[in-house]
N, C-alpha and C positions, 0 to 999 in steps of 0.2 A: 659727697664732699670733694671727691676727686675733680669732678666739675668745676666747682666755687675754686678751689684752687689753681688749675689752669686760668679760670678768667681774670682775676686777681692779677696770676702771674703775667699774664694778658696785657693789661691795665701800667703794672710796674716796668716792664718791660717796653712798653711802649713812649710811657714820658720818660723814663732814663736815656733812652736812645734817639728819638725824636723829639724829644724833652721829656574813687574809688570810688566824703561825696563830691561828684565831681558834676557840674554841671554841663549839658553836652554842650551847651553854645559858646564854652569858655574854652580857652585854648588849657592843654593837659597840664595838667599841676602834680603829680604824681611826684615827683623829684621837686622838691617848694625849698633847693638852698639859693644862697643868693646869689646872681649871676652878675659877676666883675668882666668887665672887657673894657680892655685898653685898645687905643688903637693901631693901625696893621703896622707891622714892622720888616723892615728886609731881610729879618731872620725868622725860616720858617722853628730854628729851637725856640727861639721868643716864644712864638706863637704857642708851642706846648708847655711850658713852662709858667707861663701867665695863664694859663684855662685852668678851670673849675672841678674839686670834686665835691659832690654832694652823696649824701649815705641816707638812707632811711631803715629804722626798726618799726617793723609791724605785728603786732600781737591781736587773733583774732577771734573770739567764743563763739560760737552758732549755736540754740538748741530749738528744734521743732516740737513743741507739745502737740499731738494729735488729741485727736475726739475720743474718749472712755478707752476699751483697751484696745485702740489700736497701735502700733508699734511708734515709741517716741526716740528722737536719734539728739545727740550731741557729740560738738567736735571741739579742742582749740589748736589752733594752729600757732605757730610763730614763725620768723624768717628776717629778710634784713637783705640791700643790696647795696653798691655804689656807682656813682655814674660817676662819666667824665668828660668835660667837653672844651676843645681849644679853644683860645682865645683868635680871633679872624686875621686871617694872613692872605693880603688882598683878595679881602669877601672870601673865603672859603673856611669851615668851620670842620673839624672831627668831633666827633660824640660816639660813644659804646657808654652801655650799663648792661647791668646782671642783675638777678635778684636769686635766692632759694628759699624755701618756706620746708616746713616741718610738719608732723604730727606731734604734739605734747600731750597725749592724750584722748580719745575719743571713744564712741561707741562702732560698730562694725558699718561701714558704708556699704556692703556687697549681702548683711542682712534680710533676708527676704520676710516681709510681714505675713505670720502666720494667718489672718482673716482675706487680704487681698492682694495678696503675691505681689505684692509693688514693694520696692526700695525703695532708698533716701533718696531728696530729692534737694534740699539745700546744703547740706553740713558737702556733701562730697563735693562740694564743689571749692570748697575751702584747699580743697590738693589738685587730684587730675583725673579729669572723667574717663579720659585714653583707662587708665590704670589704677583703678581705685583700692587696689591693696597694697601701692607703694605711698608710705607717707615717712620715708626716711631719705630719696636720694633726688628731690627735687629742686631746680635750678633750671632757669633758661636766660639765653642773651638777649636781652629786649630791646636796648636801640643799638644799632653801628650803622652810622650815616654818614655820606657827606653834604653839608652847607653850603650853597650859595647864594651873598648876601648882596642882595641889588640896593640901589639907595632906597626903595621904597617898596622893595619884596623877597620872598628869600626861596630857592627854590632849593629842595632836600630829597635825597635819591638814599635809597635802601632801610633798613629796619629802623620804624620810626611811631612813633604817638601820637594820635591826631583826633581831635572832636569835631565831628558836627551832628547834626539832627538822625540822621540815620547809621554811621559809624560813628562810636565811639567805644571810650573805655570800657561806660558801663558800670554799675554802682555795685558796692560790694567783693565778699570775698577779697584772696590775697594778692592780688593783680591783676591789672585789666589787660585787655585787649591792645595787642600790639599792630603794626600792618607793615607790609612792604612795597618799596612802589616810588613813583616821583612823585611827590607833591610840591605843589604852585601854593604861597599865600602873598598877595598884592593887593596893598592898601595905596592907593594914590593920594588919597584926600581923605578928611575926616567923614566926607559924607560916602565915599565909596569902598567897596572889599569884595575882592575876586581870589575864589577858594575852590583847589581843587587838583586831581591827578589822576595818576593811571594805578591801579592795587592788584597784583598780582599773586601775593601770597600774606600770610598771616597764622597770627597765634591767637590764639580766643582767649579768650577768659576761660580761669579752673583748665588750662594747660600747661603743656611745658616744652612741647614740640612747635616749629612752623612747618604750614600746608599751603598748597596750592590752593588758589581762590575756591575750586568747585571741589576736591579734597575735603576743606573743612566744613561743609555745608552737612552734617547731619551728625556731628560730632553730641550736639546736645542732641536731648529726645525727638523722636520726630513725628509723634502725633499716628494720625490715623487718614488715610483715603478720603476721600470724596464719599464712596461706598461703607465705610466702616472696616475694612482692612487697614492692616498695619502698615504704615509708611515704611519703604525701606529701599529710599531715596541714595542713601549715603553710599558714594564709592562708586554711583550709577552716574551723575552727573558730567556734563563738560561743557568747561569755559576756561575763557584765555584771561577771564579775571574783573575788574570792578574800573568803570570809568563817573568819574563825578566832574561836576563841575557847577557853581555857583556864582552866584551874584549879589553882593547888598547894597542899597541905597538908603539911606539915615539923614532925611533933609530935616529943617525945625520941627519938633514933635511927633515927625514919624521913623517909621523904620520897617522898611520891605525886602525879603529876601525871597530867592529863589531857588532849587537845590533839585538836580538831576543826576540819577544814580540808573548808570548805566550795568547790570548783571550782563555780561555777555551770553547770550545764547540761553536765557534763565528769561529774567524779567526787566521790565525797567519802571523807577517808583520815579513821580516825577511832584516837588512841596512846592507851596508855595505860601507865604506867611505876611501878615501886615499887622503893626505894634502901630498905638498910639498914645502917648502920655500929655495929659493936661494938667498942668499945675493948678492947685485949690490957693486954699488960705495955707500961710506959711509954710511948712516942709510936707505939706498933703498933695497927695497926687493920685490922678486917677489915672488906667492904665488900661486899654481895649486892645484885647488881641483877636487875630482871629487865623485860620490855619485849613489848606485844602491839600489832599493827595491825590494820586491818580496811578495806579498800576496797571501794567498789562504785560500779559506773558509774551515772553520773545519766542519767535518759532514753534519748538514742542517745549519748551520748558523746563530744559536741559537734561532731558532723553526722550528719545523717539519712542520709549517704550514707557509707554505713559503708567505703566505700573510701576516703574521707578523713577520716574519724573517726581522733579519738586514743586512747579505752576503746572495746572492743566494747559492745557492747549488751546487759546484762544479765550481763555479767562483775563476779568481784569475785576478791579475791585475801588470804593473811593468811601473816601471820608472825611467829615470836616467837625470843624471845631471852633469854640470861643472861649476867650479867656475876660471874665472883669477885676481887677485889683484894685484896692484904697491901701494905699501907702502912706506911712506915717514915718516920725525919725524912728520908733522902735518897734512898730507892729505892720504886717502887712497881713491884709484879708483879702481872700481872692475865692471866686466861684468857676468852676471847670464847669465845658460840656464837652463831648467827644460820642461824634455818631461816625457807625462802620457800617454802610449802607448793604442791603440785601442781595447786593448783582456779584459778592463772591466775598470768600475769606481774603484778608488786609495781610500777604507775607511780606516778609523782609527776615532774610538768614539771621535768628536771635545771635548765631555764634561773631557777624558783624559788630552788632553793637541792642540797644536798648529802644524803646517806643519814641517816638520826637512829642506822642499826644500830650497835651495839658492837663491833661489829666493823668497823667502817671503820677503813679503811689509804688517806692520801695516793695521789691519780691515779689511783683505779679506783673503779666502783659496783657496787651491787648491784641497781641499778632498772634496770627492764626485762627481769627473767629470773623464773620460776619454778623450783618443787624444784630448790631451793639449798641445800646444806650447806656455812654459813664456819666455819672455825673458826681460832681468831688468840691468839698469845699476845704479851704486850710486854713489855718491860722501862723503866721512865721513870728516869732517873740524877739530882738534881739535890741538887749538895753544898749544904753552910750558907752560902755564898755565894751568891748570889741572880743571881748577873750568868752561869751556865753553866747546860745543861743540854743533857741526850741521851735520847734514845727510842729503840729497838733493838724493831722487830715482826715478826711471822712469820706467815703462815696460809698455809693451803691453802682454797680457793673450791670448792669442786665445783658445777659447772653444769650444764644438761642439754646434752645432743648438738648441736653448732652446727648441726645441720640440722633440729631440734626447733624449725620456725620461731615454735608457738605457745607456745612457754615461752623463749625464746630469741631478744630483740628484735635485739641489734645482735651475733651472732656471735661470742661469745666461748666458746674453750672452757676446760676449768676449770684452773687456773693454781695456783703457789705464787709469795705475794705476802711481796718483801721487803724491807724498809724502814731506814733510819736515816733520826733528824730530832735534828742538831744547831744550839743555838740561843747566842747567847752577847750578852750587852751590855755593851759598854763602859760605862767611867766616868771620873773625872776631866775633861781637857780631852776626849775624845771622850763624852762623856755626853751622851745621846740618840742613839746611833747604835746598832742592832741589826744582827748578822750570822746567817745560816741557811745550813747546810749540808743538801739533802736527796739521799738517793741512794735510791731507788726499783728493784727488778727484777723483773719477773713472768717466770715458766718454765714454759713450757705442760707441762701434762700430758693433757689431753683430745686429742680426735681431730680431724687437721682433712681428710682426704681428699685430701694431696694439694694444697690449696687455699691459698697462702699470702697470700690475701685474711684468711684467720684467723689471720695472728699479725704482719703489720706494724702496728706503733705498740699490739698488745695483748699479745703474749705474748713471748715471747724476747727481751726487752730492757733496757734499762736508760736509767732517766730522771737526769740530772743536775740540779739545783736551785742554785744560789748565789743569796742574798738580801740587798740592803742593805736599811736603812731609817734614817732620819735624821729624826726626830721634836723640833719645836721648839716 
């Protein structure tokens, strides 16, 4: 609390005297109050004085049901931040937020399951994976940047929120993914948008500390070798950090993007994506996407000593995908493919952000596995009323053999993934408070030998989700 109080006093001191779901391809909502700007004045107090706070209360349940008796975990958490951000004082903006989160309650995260010596694997992630027996003193400063606002882009230097396809937030749990760094967003025209920067340091998701770019690469679990040893990558690594850069083009009925994700001295993932929508009869629309990667390690892969490297050395890996949708005013049905081709495992640092494939489905990935067939269908429910709405998904993953150590990072074998995601906001006197219902199940179907190291906390189970949010 001592924290939370400093930043506060932070926050007070600074204007008195100067005056989760999130989707990756949307710009970050995390902070949803309303943003008032007046325009620039020749008093930089103006400028503080007229900016914005925004606060949010978050209250979060997890509970993992496992397969017969193996070990079941549950957590709730709670917490609450506030931001704040000037109003433009020729084009230059300040913003700082905070946030801290709690334990109210849980089962032991640091438990070790009597049948398969494996720990929790969701609920811990609801606090700090650094430190999973502190769930009373956690708090971190999540954005303090400066702004600057071109007529038609804005360039933002230091601790900041940013989505795209391969960084971002990242779903779930009590905060996402923070990054540090310049970033560039320049929109010229409606049909074009150039995105992108240099990422030096960062704060994951389920932390509370920031890390240098190659620092935080093995903070979550890290799998297993090529050979079936234990990765232990983390701490071995080096890089001067993360360079991206993009491009979109959105002429009539389409829309093409491009997205290069420079790891220094690691790897480099390089997307490329094409959307098409055809209008039907009335508000019906049909919608083709389609989606190609391309990896390949840089140098050794960020150690010379390829027993603590995180890419092999001269490995690379690809994969592509389709998407078809019918869109209606309240339903939307859509068919996913997602292939991860045989020439190596598909990485990208989970602790950056989430999968960009079409086929993602809530609490599971597809990074870290080669020759992979997903295939996923959904249903999205959302009436003329604006305050509901439901998601209903289904796939089957097929992986390679959990014992296929070099296509098969972290033991998973190939499952059917199944999902609801109910979302709903109040109004009237409760307006500003969102509620999320998520129920989650994967059911093995692959082979695990006997070994049921390969299905606690991945297959045979069921994740429960309850969400507040209180947004002011």
């Amino acid at each position: 609390m001592k924290a939370l109080f400093s930043f506060f006093s932070f926050l007070l001191i600074t204007y008195s005297s100067v005056a989760q779901h999130q989707e990756v391809h949307d710009k970050p909502s995390m902070w949803k109050g309303k943003h008032n700007q007046t325009d620039d004045s020749t008093s930089l107090l103006h400028a503080f004085k007229t900016g914005t706070f925004h606060g949010h209360f978050r209250y979060y349940f997890s509970s993992t049901i496992n397969e017969g008796e193996l070990t079941d975990y549950f957590a709730n958490a709670g917490g609450g931040g506030l931001r704040y951000e000037s109003n433009k004082f020729h084009g230059f903006q300040f913003a700082a937020s905070g946030f801290y989160f709690f334990d109210l309650g849980s089962s032991s995260m640091t438990k070790v399951d009597s049948i398969t010596g494996q720990v929790n694997r969701y609920e811990i992630g609801l606090f700090d994976v650094e430190n999973p027996n502190n769930h009373k003193d956690m708090d971190r400063l999540e954005e303090l940047y400066l702004k600057y606002n071109f007529k038609k882009a804005h360039l933002t230097f230091g601790r900041q929120l940013v989505n795209t396809p391969m960084v971002n937030l990242q779903d779930g749990r009590m905060r996402g993914t923070g990054v540090e760094g310049l970033w560039m967003d320049f929109e010229p025209s409606k049909k074009w948008r150039f995105e992108g920067g240099y990422l030096y340091a960062i704060s994951p998701r389920s932390t509370t500390k920031w890390f240098r770019m190659d620092e935080s690469i093995g903070l979550y679990p890290q799998g297993v070798t090529s050979t079936g040893e234990r990765s232990e990558y983390h701490d071995h690594l080096e890089s001067k950090g993360l360079g991206v850069v993009s491009a979109r083009f959105k002429p009539k009925n389409f829309e093409f993007q491009a997205w290069d994700y420079y790891l220094d001295n690691i790897l480099n993932n390089a997307l490329v994506q094409a959307k098409y929508t055809k209008e039907l009869t009335g508000s019906t629309r049909l919608i083709a996407e389609g989606q190609f990667i391309r990896q390949d390690a840089l140098n050794y892969g960020g150690s010379e000593d390829q027993a603590h490297t995180y890419v092999e050395k001269g490995s690379k890996a690809m994969t592509f995908g389709g998407k078809v949708s019918l869109k209606t005013t309240i339903l939307d049905y859509s068919l996913a493919y997602n292939r991860i081709t045989k020439h190596g495992r598909y990485l990208f640092p989970r602790e950056l952000g989430r999968d960009p494939f079409f086929t993602f489905i809530p609490r599971e990935r597809s990074e870290g596995f080669g020759d992979v067939h997903a295939l996923v269908a959904k249903i999205d429910f959302k009436p003329q009323s604006t305050t509901f709405k439901t998601s209903l998904a289904a796939g089957y993953i097929a992986l390679p053999d959990v014992k296929d150590f070099a296509l098969n990072k972290y033991g998973v074998p190939s499952y059917f993934h199944l999902s609801l995601d109910t979302r709903y906001r109040f109004e009237t006197i409760f307006k500003g408070l969102e509620a999320q219902l998520l129920l989650t199940a994967k059911l093995r179907e692959g082979e695990i030998y006997g070994n049921r190291r390969y299905v606690i906390n991945k297959v045979n189970m069921l994740l429960v989700n309850v969400v507040l949010n209180y947004h002011f």
